[in-house]
C-alpha positions in Angstrom: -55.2 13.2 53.5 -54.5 9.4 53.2 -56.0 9.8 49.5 -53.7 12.2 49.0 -50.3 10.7 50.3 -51.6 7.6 48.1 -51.9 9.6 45.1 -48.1 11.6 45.7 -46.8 8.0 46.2 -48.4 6.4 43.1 -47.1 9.7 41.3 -43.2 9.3 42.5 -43.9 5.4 41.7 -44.5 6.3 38.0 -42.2 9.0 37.5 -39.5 6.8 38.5 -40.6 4.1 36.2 -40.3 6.5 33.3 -37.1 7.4 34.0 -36.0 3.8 34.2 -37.2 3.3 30.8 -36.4 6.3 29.4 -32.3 5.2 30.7 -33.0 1.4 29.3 -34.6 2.2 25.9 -32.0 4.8 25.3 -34.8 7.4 24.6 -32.8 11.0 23.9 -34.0 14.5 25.1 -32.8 17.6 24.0 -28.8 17.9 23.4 -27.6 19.7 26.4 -24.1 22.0 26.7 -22.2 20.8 30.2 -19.3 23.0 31.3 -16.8 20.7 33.8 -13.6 22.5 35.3 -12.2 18.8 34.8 -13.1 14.9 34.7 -11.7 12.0 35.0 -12.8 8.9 33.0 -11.5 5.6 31.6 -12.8 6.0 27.7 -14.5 8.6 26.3 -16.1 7.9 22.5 -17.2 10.6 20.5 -20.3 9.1 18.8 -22.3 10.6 15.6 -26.2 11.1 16.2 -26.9 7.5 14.8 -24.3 6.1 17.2 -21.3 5.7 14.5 -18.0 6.1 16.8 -15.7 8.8 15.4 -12.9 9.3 18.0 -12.3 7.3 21.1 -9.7 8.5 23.8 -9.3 5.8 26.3 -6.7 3.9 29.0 -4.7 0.7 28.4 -7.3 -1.2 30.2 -10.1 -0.2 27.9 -8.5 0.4 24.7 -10.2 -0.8 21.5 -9.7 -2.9 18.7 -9.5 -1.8 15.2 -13.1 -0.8 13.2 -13.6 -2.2 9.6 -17.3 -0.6 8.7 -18.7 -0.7 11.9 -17.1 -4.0 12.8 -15.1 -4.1 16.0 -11.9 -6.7 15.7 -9.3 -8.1 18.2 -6.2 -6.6 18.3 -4.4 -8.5 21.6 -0.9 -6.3 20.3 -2.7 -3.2 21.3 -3.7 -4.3 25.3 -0.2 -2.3 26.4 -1.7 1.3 25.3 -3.3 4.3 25.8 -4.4 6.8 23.1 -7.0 7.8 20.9 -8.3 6.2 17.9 -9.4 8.1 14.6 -13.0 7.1 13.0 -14.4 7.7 9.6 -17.9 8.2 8.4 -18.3 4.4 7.4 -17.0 3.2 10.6 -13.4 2.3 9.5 -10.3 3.3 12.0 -8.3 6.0 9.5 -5.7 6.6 12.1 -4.5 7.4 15.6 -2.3 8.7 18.5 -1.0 5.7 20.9 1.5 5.6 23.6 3.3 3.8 26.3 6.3 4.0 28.4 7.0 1.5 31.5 9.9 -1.0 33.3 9.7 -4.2 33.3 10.9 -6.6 36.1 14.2 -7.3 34.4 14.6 -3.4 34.6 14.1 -2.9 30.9 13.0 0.3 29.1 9.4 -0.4 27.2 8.6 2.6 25.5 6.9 4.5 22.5 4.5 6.8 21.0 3.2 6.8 17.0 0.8 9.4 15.8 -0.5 7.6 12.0 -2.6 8.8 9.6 -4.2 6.4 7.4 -5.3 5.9 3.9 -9.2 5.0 3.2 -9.8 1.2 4.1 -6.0 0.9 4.1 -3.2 0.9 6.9 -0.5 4.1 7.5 0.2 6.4 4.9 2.1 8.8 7.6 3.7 8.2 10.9 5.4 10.3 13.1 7.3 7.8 15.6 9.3 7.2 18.6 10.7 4.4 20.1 12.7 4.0 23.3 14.5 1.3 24.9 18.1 0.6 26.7 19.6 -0.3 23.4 18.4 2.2 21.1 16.3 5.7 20.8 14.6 6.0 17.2 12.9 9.3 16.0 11.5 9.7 12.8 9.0 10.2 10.2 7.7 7.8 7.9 5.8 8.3 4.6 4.3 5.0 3.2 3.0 4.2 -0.2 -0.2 2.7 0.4 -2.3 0.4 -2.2 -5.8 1.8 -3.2 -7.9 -0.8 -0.9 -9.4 -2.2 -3.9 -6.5 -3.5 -5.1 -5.3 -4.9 -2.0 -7.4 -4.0 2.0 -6.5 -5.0 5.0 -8.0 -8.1 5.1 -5.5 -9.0 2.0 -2.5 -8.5 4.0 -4.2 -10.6 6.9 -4.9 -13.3 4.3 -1.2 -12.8 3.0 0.2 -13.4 6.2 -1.4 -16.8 6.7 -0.4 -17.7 3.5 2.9 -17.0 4.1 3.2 -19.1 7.2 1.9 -22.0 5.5 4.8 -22.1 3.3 8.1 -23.3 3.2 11.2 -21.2 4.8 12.8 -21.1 1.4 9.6 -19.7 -0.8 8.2 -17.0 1.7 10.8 -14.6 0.1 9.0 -15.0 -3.5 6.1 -14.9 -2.3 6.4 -11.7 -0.8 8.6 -10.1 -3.5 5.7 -11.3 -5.9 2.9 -9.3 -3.8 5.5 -6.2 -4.2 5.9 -6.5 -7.7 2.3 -6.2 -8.4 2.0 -3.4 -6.0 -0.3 -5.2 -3.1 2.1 -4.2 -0.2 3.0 -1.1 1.2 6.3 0.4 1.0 7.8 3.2 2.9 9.1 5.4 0.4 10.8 8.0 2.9 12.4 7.8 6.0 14.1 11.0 7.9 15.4 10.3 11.5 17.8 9.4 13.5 19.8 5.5 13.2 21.1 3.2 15.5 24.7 4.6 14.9 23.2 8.2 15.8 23.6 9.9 12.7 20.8 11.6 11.5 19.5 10.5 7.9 17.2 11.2 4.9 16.4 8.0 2.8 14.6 8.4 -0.6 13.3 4.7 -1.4 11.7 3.6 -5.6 8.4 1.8 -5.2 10.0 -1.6 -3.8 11.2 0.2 -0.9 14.6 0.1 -1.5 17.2 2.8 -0.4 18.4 4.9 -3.7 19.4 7.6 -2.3 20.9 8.8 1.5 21.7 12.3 2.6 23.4 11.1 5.8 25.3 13.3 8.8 27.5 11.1 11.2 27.7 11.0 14.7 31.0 13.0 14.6 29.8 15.6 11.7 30.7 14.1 8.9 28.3 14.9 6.1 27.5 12.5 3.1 24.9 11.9 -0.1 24.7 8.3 -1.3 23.2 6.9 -4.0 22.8 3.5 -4.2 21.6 0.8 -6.8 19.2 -2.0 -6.7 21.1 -4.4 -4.3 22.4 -1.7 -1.5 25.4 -0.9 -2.9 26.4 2.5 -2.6 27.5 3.5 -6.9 28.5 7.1 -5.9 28.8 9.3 -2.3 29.7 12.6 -2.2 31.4 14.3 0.8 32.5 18.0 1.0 36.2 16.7 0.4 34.3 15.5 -3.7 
């Protein structure tokens, strides 16, 4: 009997110690289906069979980074959301769902939600916004052009800030208006929401991102097209009374 209590012991001993390293060595049995009625976690990520993350759903308090290939970077701006995050095959983020909505202290409004799809290796081609504060409510759609990442990635425009800071006040403007001209930035090229005078608007922007044309319905109903030229100014309107 005492051979046999030693030999039960020594078998729960070893069985254990598989199991340990079967959880430290990340060894993987067969996929199994789970049916919950609910859960409630922190993050979930939504890995591919080599371990590549594809979508991750997660709180404010565990919320990622951005992904470039795999690579993990900071992103301190992100630390007051929650969401889900959009992974392609290589690794890079290609868009997301974030929000946030809270009062501050002083009683302020801090609020928001962006759903943004993006182009490959490139920031958002599409957003669909909202942004809400004391001030002002802003809902809209945004449709960017983008540039091919070859021509200019992200880590351009990173680069292309720090440039700019390094520079005089008076020649950040050219220096930015240069990157446009050569088509390294993006430009939103339409716009159709609501504005800070609560009209409702439809703005058609050329490849600089400037405003050339405005269908436009005012607060008080008043209905309008503008077209305007390469400075602002508005060369011709027409109303129902033209």
């Amino acid at each position: 009997m005492s051979q046999l209590r030693t030999f039960l012991a020594g078998a729960t001993t070893m069985a254990a110690a598989l199991a340990a390293v079967v959880t430290l060595t990340g060894a993987k049995g067969p996929a199994r289906i789970e049916t919950f009625d609910e859960i409630t976690v922190g993050r979930i990520n939504i890995v591919e069979p080599d371990g590549t993350k594809r979508i991750i759903v997660s709180n404010k308090a565990r919320f990622p980074g951005d992904f470039l290939q795999g690579k993990e970077g900071a992103r301190p701006d992100r630390r007051s959301f929650a969401g889900m995050l959009f992974i392609n095959e290589e690794g890079t983020e290609n868009g997301g769902l974030i929000q946030k909505g809270s009062i501050g202290p002083d009683g302020k409004i801090s609020s928001g939600l962006s759903l943004t799809f993006d182009r490959f290796r490139q920031d958002q081609a599409l957003q669909l916004m909202n942004n809400d504060s004391a001030e002002h409510q802003m809902t809209g759609i945004k449709i960017n052009d983008v540039p091919y990442y070859g021509l200019s990635s992200l880590e351009d425009g990173r680069r292309f800030r720090e440039e700019s800071r390094k520079l005089p006040e008076a020649e950040r403007r050219a220096y930015w208006d240069k990157l446009a001209d050569g088509g390294r930035l993006m430009q939103n090229r339409v716009w159709l929401g609501n504005t800070a005078e609560k009209a409702s608007s439809l703005q058609l922007k050329d490849a600089q991102g400037r405003v050339r044309m405005m269908l436009l319905v005012s607060a008080d109903g008043k209905a309008e097209i503008q077209m305007l030229d390469e400075q602002g100014k508005v060369t011709k309107s027409i109303t129902p009374g033209t």
